[in-house]
One Martini backbone bead per residue (centre of mass of N, CA, C, O) as a GRO file, in nm:
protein
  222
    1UNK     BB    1   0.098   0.031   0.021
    2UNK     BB    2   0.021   0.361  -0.081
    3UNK     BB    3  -0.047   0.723  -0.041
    4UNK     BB    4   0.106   0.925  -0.159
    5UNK     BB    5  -0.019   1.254  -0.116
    6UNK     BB    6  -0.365   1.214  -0.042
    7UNK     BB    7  -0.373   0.995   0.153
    8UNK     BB    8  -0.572   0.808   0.409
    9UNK     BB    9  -0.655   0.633   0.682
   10UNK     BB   10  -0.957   0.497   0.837
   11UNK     BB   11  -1.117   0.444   1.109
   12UNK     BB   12  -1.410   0.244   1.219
   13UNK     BB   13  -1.551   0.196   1.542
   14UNK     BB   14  -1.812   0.140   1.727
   15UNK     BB   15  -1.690  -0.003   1.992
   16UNK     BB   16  -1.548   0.243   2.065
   17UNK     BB   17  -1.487   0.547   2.250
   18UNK     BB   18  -1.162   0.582   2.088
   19UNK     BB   19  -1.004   0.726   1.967
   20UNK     BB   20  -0.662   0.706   1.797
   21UNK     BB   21  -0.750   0.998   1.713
   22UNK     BB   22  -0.659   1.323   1.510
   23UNK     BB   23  -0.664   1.540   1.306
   24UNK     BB   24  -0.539   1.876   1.180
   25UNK     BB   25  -0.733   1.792   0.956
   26UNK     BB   26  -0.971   1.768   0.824
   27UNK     BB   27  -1.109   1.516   0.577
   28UNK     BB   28  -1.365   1.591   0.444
   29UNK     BB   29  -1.450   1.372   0.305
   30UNK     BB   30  -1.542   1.241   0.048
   31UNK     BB   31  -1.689   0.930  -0.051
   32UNK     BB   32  -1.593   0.929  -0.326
   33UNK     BB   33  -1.271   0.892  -0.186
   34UNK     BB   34  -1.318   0.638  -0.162
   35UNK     BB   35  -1.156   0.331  -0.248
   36UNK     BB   36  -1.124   0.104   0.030
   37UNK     BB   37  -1.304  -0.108   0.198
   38UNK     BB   38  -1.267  -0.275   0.518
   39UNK     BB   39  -1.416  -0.555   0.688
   40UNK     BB   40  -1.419  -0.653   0.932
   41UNK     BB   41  -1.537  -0.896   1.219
   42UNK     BB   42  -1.591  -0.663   1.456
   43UNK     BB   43  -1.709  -0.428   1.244
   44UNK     BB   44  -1.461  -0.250   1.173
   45UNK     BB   45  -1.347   0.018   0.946
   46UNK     BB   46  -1.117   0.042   0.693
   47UNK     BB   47  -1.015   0.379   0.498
   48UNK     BB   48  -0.952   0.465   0.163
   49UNK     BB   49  -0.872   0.805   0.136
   50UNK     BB   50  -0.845   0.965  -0.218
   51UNK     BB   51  -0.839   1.269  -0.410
   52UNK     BB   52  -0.555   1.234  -0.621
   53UNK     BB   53  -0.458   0.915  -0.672
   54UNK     BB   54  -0.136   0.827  -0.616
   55UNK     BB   55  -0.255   0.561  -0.496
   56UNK     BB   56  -0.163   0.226  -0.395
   57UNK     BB   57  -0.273  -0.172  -0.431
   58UNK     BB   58  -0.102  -0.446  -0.374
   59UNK     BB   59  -0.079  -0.811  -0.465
   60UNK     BB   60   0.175  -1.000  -0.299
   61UNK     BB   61   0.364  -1.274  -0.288
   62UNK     BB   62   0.574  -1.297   0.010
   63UNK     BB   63   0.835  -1.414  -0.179
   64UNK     BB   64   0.829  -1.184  -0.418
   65UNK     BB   65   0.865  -0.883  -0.269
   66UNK     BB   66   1.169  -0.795  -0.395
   67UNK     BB   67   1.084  -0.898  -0.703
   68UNK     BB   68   0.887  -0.709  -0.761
   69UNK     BB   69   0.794  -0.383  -0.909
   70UNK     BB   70   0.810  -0.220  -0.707
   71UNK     BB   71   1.141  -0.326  -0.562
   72UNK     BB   72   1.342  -0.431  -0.794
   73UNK     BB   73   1.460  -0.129  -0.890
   74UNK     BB   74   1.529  -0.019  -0.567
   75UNK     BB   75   1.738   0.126  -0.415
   76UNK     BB   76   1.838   0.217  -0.132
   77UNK     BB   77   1.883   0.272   0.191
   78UNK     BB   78   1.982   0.514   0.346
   79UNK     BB   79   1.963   0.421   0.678
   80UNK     BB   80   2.184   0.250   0.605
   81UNK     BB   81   2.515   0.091   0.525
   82UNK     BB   82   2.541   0.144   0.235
   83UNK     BB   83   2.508   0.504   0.228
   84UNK     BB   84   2.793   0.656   0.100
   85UNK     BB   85   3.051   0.796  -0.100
   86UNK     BB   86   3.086   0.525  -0.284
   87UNK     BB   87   2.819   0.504  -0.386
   88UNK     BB   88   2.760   0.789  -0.517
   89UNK     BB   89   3.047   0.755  -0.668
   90UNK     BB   90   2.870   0.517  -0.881
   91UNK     BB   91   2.599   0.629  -0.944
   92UNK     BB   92   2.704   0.935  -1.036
   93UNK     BB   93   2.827   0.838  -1.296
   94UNK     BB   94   2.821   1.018  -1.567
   95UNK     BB   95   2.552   1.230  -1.458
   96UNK     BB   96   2.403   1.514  -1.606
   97UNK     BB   97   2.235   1.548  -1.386
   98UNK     BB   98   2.094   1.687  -1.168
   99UNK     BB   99   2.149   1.656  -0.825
  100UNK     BB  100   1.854   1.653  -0.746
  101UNK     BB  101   1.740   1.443  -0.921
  102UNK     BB  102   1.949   1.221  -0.822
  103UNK     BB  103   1.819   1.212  -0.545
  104UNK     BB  104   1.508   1.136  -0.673
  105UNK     BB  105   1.618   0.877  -0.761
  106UNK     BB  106   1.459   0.547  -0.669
  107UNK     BB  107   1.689   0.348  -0.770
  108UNK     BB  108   1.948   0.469  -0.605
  109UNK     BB  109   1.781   0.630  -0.367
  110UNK     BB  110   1.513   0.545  -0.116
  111UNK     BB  111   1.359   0.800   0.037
  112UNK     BB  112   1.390   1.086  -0.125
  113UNK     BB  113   1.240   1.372  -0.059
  114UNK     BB  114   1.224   1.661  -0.123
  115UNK     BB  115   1.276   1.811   0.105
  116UNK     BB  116   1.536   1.638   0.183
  117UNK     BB  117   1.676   1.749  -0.060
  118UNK     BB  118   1.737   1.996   0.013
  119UNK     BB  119   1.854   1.996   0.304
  120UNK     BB  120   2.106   1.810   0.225
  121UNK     BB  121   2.244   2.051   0.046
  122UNK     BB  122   2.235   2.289   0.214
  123UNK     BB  123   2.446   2.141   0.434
  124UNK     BB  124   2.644   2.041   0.173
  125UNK     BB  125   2.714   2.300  -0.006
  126UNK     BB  126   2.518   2.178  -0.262
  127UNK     BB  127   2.411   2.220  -0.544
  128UNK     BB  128   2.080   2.141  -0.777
  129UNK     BB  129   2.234   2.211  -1.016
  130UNK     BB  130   2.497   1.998  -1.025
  131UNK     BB  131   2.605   1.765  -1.133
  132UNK     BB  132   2.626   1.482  -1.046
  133UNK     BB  133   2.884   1.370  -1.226
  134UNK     BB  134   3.116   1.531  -1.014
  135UNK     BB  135   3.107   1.303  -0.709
  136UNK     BB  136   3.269   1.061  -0.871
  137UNK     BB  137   3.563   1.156  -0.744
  138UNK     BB  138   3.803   0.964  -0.545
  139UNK     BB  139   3.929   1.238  -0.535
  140UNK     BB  140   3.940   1.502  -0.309
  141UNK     BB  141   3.688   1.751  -0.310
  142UNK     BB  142   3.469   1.531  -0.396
  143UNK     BB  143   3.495   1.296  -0.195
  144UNK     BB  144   3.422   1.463   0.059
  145UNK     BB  145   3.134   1.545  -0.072
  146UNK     BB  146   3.005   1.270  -0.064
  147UNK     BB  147   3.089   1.200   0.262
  148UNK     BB  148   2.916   1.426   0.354
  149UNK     BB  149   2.636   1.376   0.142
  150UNK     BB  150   2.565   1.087   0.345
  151UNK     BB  151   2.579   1.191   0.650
  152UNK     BB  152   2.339   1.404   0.615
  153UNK     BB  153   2.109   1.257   0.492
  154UNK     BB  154   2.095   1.100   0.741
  155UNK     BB  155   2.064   1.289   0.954
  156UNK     BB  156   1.814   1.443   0.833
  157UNK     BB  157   1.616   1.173   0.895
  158UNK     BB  158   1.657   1.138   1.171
  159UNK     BB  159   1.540   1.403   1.260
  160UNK     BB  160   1.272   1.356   1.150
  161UNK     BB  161   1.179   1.131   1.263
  162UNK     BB  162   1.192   1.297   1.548
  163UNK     BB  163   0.967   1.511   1.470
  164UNK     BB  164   0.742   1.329   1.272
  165UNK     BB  165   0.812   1.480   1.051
  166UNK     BB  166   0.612   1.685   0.756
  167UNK     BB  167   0.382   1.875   0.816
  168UNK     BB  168   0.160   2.118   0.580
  169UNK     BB  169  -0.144   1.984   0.566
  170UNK     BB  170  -0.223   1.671   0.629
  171UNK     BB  171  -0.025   1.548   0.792
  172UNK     BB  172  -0.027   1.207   0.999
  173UNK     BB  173  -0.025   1.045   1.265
  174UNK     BB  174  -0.175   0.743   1.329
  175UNK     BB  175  -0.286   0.944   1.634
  176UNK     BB  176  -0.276   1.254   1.469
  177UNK     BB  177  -0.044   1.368   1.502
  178UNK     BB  178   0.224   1.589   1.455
  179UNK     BB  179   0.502   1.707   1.222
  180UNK     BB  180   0.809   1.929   1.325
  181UNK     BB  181   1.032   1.987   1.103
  182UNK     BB  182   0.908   2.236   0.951
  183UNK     BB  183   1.079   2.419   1.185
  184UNK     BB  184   1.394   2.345   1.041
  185UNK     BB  185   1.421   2.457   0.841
  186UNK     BB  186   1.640   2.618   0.608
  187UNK     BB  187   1.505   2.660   0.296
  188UNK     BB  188   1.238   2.531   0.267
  189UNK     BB  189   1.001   2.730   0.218
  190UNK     BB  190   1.206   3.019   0.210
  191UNK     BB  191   1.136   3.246   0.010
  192UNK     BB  192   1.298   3.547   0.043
  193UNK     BB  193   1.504   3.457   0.268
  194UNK     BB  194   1.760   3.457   0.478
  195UNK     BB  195   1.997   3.313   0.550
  196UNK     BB  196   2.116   3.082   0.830
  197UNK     BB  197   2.444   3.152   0.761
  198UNK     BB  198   2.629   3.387   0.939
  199UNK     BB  199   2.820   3.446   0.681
  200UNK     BB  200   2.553   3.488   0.483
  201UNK     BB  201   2.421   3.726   0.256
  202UNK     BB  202   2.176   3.520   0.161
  203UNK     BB  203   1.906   3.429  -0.057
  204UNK     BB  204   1.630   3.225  -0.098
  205UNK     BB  205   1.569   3.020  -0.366
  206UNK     BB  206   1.347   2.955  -0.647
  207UNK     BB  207   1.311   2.663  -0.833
  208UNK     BB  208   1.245   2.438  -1.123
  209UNK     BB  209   1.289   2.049  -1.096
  210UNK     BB  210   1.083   1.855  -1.253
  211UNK     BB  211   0.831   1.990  -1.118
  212UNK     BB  212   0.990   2.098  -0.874
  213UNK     BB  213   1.064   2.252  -0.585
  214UNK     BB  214   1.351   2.447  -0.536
  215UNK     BB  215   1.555   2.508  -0.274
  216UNK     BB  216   1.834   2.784  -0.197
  217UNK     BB  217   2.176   2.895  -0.174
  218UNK     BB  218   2.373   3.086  -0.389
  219UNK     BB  219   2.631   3.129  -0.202
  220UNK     BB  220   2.650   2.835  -0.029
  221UNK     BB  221   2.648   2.691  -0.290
  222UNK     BB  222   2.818   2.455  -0.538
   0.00000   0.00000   0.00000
């Protein structure tokens, strides 16, 4: 099951007196956009209601799941120990695509989402129009850069996960409650404001890639 940009479950059991949470938007949902419905044997029903339709279901036998078409050719876990300066400069070798587009390749390396790919950037000092094949490097001041930008990734997730995710519309967790990372941006969203590092009189600018907003600091990537 994948929720896509705004899919998302919601229980309904008439035995219990307390709901599992509360949404911070409520779902609005109208019924129209119920697409799956679970009837339990309890009475309970969980339903899967997506306004956008980005989500999707499928069934796979248990022992092919590594090798279905979901799963078969997406890239490493970022958060695992695969992750390193020497995977990066294997994987965009050669690679003249901008280096956010190549993060944002789920092939390469599997669970980076535009925000998280923004943030990793700018810690990076790492311009996110930069050639990605420019990291492939195996020595100097680039190969420097690649395990630099390998363990800020891993940074960038543990801390988001510590905040339980970026709030930004609809986003909550399963008890309902709200996640927090949305308040540490250091660019994203944060178009025509100074930027946050001490030393530099920049202002973060926004440009689109790939059809998505990429925010970053003209002055401090590179």
């Amino acid at each position: 099951m994948h929720l896509g940009m705004s899919g998302r479950f919601t229980i309904i059991d008439p035995t219990q007196k307390q709901k599992p949470g509360t949404f911070h938007h409520e779902t609005g949902g109208s019924s129209l956009h119920d697409h799956v419905v679970f009837h339990l044997e309890n009475g309970a029903r969980i339903i899967y209601n997506d306004p956008r339709r980005f989500g999707f279901m499928d069934i796979v036998p248990r022992n092919t799941l590594e090798s279905c078409r979901h799963f078969k050719s997406m890239g490493i876990e970022p958060l695992g120990n695969a992750l390193d300066g020497d995977h990066i400069r294997a994987v965009f070798e050669g690679k003249k695509a901008p280096l956010k587009a190549a993060l944002l390749d789920q092939s390469l390396i599997a669970g980076l989402g535009n925000i998280y790919v923004c943030e990793a950037l700018y810690r990076s000092g790492l311009s996110p129009k930069r050639r990605a094949g420019t990291l492939s490097s195996k020595r100097g001041a680039m190969q420097d850069k690649a395990d630099k930008l390998a363990d800020i990734i891993r940074d960038v997730l543990i801390e988001a996960v510590e905040a339980g995710g970026s709030s930004l519309r609809d986003f909550a967790q399963t008890d309902g409650s709200l996640g927090y990372f949305q308040h540490r941006f250091r660019v994203y969203d944060r178009e025509d404001e100074p930027c946050v590092t001490k030393s530099c009189a920049g202002t973060i600018k926004r440009i689109v890639q790939s059809g998505r907003s990429t925010f970053f600091c003209p002055k401090c990537q590179k």
